[in-house]
VOGU-3710 file (C-alpha; in Angstrom, 3 decimals, decimal comma):
1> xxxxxxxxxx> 0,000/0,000/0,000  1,545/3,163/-0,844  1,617/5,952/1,872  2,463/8,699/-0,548  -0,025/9,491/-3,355  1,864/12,540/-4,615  5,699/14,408/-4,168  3,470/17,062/-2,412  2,564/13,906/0,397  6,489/13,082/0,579
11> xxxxxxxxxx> 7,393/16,414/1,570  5,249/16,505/4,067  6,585/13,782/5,763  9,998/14,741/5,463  9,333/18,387/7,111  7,389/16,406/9,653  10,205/14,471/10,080  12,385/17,958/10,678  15,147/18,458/8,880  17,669/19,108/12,231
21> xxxxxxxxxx> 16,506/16,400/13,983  19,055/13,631/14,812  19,064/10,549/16,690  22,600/9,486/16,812  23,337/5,309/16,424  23,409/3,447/13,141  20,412/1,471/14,402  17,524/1,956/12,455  19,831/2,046/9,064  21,447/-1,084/10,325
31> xxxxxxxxxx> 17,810/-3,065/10,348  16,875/-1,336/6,755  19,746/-2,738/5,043  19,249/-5,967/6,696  15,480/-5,822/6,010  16,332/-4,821/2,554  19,162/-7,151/1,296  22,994/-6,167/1,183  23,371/-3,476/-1,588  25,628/-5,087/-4,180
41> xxxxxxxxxx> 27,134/-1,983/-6,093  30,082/-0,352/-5,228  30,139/2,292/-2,987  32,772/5,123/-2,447  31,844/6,853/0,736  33,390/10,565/1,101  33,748/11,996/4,503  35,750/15,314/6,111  34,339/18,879/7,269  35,005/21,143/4,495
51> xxxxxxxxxx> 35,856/19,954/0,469  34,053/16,782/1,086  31,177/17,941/-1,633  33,524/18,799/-4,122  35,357/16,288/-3,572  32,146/13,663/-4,443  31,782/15,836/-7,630  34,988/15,677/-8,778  35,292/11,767/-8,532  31,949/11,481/-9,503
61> xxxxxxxxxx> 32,853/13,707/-12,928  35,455/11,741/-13,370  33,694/7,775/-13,410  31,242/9,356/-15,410  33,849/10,386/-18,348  35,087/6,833/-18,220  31,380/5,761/-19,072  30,391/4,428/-15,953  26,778/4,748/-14,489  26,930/6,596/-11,392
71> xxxxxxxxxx> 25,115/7,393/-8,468  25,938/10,508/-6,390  24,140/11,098/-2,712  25,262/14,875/-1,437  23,806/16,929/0,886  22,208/19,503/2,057  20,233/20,653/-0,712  19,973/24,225/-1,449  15,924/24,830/-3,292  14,515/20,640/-3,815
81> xxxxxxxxxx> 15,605/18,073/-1,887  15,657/16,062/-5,323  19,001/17,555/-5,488  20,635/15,562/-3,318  20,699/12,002/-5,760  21,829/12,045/-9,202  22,269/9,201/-11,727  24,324/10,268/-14,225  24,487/13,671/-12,771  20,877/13,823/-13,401
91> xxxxxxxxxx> 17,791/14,421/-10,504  15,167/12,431/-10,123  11,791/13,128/-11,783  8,691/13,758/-8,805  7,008/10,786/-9,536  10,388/8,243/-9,110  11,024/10,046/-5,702  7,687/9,391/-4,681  8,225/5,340/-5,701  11,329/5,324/-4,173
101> xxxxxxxxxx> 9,725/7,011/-0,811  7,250/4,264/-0,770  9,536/1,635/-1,178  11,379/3,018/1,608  8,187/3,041/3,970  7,233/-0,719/2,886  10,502/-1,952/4,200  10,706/-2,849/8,113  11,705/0,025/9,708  11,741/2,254/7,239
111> xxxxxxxxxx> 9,093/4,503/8,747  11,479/5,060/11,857  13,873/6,409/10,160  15,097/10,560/10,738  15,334/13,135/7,756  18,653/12,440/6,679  18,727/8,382/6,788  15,440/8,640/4,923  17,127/10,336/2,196  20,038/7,970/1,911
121> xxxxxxxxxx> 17,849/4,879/2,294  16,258/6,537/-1,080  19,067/7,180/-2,871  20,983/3,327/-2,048  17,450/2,278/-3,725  17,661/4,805/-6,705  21,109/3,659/-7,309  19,879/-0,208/-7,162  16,907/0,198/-9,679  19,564/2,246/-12,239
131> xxxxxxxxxx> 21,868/-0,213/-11,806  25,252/2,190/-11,226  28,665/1,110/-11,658  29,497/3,075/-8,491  27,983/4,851/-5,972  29,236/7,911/-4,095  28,033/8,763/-0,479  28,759/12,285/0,753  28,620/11,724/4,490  26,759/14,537/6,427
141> xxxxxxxxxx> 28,513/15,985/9,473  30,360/12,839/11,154  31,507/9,491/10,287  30,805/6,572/12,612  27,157/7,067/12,903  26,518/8,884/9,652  23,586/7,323/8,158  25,713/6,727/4,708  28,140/4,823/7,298  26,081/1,873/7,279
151> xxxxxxxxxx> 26,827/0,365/3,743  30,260/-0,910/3,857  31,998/0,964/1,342  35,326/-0,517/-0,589  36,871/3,335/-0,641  37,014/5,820/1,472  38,085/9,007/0,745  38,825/11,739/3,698  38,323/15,685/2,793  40,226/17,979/5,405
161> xxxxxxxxxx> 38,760/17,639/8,851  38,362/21,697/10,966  36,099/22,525/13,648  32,715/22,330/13,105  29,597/20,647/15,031  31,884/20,819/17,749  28,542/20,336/20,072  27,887/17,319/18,267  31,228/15,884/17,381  33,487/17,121/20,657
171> xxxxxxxxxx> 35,375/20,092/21,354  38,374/18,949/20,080  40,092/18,274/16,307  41,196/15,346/17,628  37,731/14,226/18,760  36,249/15,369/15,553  38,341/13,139/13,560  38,091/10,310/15,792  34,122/10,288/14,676  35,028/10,504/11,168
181> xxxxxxxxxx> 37,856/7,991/11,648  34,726/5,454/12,577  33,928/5,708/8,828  36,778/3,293/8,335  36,063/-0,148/7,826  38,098/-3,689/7,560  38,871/-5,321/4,844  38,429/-1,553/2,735  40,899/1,173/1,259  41,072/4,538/2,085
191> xxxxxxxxxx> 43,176/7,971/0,651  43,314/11,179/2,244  43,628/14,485/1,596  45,961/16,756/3,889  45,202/16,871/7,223  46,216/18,607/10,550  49,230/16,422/11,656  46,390/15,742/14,869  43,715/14,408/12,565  46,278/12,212/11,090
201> xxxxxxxxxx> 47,372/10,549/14,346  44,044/9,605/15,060  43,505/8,072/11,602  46,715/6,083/11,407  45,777/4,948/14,458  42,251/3,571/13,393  44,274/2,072/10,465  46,380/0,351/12,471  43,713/-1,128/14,628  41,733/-2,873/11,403
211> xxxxxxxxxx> 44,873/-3,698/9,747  44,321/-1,943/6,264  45,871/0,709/4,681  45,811/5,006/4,869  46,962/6,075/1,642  47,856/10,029/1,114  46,359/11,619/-2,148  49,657/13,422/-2,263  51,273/9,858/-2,811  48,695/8,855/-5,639
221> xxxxxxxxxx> 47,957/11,650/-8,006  49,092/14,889/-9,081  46,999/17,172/-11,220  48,938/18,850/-13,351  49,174/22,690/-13,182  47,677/23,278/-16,802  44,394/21,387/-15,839  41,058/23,372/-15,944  39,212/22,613/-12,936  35,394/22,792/-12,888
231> xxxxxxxxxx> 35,372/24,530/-9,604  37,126/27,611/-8,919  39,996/28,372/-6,111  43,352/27,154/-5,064  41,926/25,009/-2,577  39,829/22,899/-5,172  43,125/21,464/-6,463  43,421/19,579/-3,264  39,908/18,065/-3,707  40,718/17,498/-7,357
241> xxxxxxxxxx> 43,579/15,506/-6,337  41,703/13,634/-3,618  39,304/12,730/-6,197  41,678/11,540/-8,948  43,577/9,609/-6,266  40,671/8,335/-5,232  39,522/7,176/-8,568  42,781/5,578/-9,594  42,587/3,421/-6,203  39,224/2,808/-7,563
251> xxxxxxxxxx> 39,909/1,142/-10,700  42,944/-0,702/-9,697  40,534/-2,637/-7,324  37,925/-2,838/-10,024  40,854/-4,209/-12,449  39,439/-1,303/-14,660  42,024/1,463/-16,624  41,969/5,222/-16,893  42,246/7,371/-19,402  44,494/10,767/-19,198
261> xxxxxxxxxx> 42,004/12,361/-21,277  38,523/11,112/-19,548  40,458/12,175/-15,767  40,815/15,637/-17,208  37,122/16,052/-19,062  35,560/14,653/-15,688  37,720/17,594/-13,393  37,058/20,181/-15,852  33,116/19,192/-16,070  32,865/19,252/-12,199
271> xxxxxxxxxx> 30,396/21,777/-10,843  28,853/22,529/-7,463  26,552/25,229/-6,793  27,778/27,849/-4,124  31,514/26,768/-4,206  33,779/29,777/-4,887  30,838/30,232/-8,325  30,862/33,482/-9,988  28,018/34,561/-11,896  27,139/37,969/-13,520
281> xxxxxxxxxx> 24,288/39,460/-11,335  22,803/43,066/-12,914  25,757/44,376/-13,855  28,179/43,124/-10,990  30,085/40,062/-9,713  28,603/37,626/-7,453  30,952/35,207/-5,701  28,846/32,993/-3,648  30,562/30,257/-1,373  29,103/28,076/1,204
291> xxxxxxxxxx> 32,122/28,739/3,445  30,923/28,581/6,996  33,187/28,101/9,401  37,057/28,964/10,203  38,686/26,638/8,444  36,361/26,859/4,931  36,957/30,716/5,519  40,518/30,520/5,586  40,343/28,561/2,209  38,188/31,169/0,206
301> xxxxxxxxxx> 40,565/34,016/1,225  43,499/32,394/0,106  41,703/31,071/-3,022  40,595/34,885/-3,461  44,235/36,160/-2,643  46,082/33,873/-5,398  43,156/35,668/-7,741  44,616/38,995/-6,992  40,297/39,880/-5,774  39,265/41,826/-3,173
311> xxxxxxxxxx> 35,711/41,952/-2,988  34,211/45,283/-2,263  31,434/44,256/0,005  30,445/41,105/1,804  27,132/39,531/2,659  27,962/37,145/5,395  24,832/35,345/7,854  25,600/31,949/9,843  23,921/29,859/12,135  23,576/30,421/16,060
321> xxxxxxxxxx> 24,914/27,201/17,132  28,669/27,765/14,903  31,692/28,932/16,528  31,774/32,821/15,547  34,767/33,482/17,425  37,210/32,215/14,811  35,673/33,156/12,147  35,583/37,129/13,474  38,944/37,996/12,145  38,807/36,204/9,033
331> xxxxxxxxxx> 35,542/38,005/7,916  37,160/41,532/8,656  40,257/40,912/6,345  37,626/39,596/3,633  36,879/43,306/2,125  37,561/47,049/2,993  33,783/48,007/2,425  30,427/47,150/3,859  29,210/43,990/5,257  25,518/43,164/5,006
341> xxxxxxxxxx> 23,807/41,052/7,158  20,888/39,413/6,214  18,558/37,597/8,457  17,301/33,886/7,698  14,527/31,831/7,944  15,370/29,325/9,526  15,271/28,213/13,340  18,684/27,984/14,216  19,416/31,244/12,717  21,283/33,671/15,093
351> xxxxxxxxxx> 19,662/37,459/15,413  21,493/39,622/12,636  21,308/42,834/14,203  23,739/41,132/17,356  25,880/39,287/14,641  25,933/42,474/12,691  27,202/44,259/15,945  30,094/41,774/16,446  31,163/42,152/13,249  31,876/45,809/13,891
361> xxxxxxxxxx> 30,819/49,225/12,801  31,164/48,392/9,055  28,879/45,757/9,298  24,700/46,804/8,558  21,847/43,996/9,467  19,293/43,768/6,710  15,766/41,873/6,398  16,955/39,477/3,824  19,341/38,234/1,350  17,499/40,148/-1,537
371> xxxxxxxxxx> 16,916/43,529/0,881  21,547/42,802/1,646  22,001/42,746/-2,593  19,408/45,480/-3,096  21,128/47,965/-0,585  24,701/47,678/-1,700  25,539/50,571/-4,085  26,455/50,620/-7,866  30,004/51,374/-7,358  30,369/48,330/-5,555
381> xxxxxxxxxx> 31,361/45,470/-8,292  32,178/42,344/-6,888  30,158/41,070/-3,760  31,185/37,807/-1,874  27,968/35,998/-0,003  28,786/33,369/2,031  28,578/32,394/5,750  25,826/29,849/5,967  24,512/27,105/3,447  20,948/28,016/3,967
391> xxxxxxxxxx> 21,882/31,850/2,955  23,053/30,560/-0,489  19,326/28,334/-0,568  17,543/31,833/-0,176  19,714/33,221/-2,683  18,888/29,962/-5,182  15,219/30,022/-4,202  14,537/33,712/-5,897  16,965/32,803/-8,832  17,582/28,564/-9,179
401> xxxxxxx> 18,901/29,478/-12,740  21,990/29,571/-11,273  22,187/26,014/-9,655  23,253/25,102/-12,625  26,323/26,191/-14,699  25,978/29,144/-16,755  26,981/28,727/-20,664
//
């Protein structure tokens, strides 16, 4: 019996099931894959704080310019939640989500499940019904009991771990990784990008304890300094080369080959919405970034330094619950001019007039994202908004042309 009759139905019951909420053991996605039946494709599972996104795309690019099938599960999602699995780098019509959904509910335990593991339990089942040659799982914000933990994968690939979810995940970098080290499995590989020499201790040691073996990225692949990336900034080169590391561990346990020429198509045809993208908006530069912490801040303005830019004015919002402290300095060296600051709808948002007042006296709180764009004068040219995922979304929601790449 189905329980959704229309897409309209399912996102009800997602909202109901609140997109924040989180009940933290691998439990109830342990009993759906055992209700459901091992999942037989293979599965690279991508896991770190910041570059972990680009990081999926970029391997994901990649398989797919070797003419493999794939499957990509990435979160969060910025307008639809349909945006968070691709086959072939392609969403999901309505009406497949809403089979999928059911499909989900009709296995045991499927109606227990929270926001997040519903959304992964639907994409392992997307991937099954298209058949993919390989299936990459962004985690979400740890690594042992990450809902995409569950599955087993043969790869793992680790993105650079910083502080973030600290009230989650521990106070520490060391206990941060030490969740995200849980996303290592026996009798599986695993590369890694660079890492705080802290997060690596922990890793190695996790290693060491299942017997298998840490590889560096650095060790595996270089991408040569000619190659056009499909994401902007310095930084993206180390996700690049996580990704083509990744991918050449990937087909040496496959017993596949790769092509030179299909590695560099698949980097240069990566795209992610809202990572270092610039688009042309009325007559001035939009850089928008989901940078929102320290460590993804300290990224953009070194990507944005090697680019010789200084943006004129910033539009910068974040959460309540994020560690502003850090971050404080970093936004002040980000641009000589104004700094808008919208508020956002959404109930973990932090009041902007008290964020605009930490900021300093440069620093103006505004209604909203589009009242922030429409206050900031002509003269100013090239505007960086970033801060907060969900500050991009309302960007996206009044113009989605731009979640896709612009000819």
């Amino acid at each position: 019996m189905n329980t959704f009759n229309t897409y309209s139905d399912l996102t009800r019951h997602m909202e109901r099931l609140g997109l924040f909420h989180m009940n933290l053991t691998l439990d109830r996605m342990a009993r759906f894959h055992r209700e459901h039946g091992r999942f037989s494709m293979p599965i690279v599972h991508v896991v770190g704080t910041n570059g972990k996104g680009s990081t999926s795309r970029f391997f994901e690019a990649i398989a797919r310019a070797h003419g493999l099938r794939t499957g990509l599960f990435n979160s969060p999602h910025f307008v639809s939640p349909r945006e968070r699995v691709r086959v072939n780098g392609r969403m999901l019509d309505r009406e497949e989500w809403v089979e999928l959904a059911n499909a989900v509910m009709d296995t045991p335990g499927g109606s227990d499940l929270t926001y997040f593991e519903f959304q992964t339990c639907l994409a392992m089942l997307a991937f099954e019904r298209h058949d993919v040659d390989v299936a990459v799982m962004e985690a979400g914000l740890g690594g042992r009991f990450d809902a995409t933990n569950v599955f087993a994968p043969g790869l793992t690939l680790f993105a650079p771990v910083g502080m973030d979810h600290e009230k989650i995940l521990g106070p520490t970098l060391e206990d941060i990784a030490r969740d995200k080290s849980g996303a290592l499995h026996a009798q599986s590989r695993a590369v890694t990008g660079p890492q705080d020499s802290a997060v690596m201790r922990v890793y190695r040691e996790r290693a060491d304890s299942l017997g298998i073996v840490l590889d560096s990225a650095e060790s595996l692949a270089e991408v040569p300094p000619q190659s056009a990336l499909g994401l902007r900034g310095s930084h993206q080169r180390e996700n690049a080369r996580l990704a083509l590391a990744g991918w050449r561990e990937f087909v040496r346990m496959a017993g596949r080959e790769s092509r030179s020429e299909a590695e560099a198509e698949g980097l240069r045809r990566a795209f992610v919405p809202g990572r270092m993208q610039f688009i042309d908006f009325g007559g001035r530069t939009l850089i928008l970034d989901g940078a929102h912490n320290a460590h993804a801040l300290t990224a953009i303005k070194r990507a944005l330094d090697a680019e010789g830019l200084v943006p004129d004015a910033l539009v910068f919002a974040c959460l309540a619950d994020k560690d502003f402290d850090p971050m404080l300095p970093l936004l002040q060296s980000l641009t000589p001019g104004p700094v808008l600051v919208p508020g956002l709808d959404n109930e973990r948002a932090g009041d902007a007039r008290a964020l605009a007042e930490r900021i300093g006296p440069k620093a103006v709180p505004v209604s909203d994202i589009a009242a922030a764009l429409g206050s900031i004068g002509p003269e100013l040219k090239t505007v960086l908004v970033c801060g907060s995922l969900y500050l991009l979304a309302e960007f996206y929601t009044l113009h989605p042309e731009f979640l896709t790449p612009q000819p």
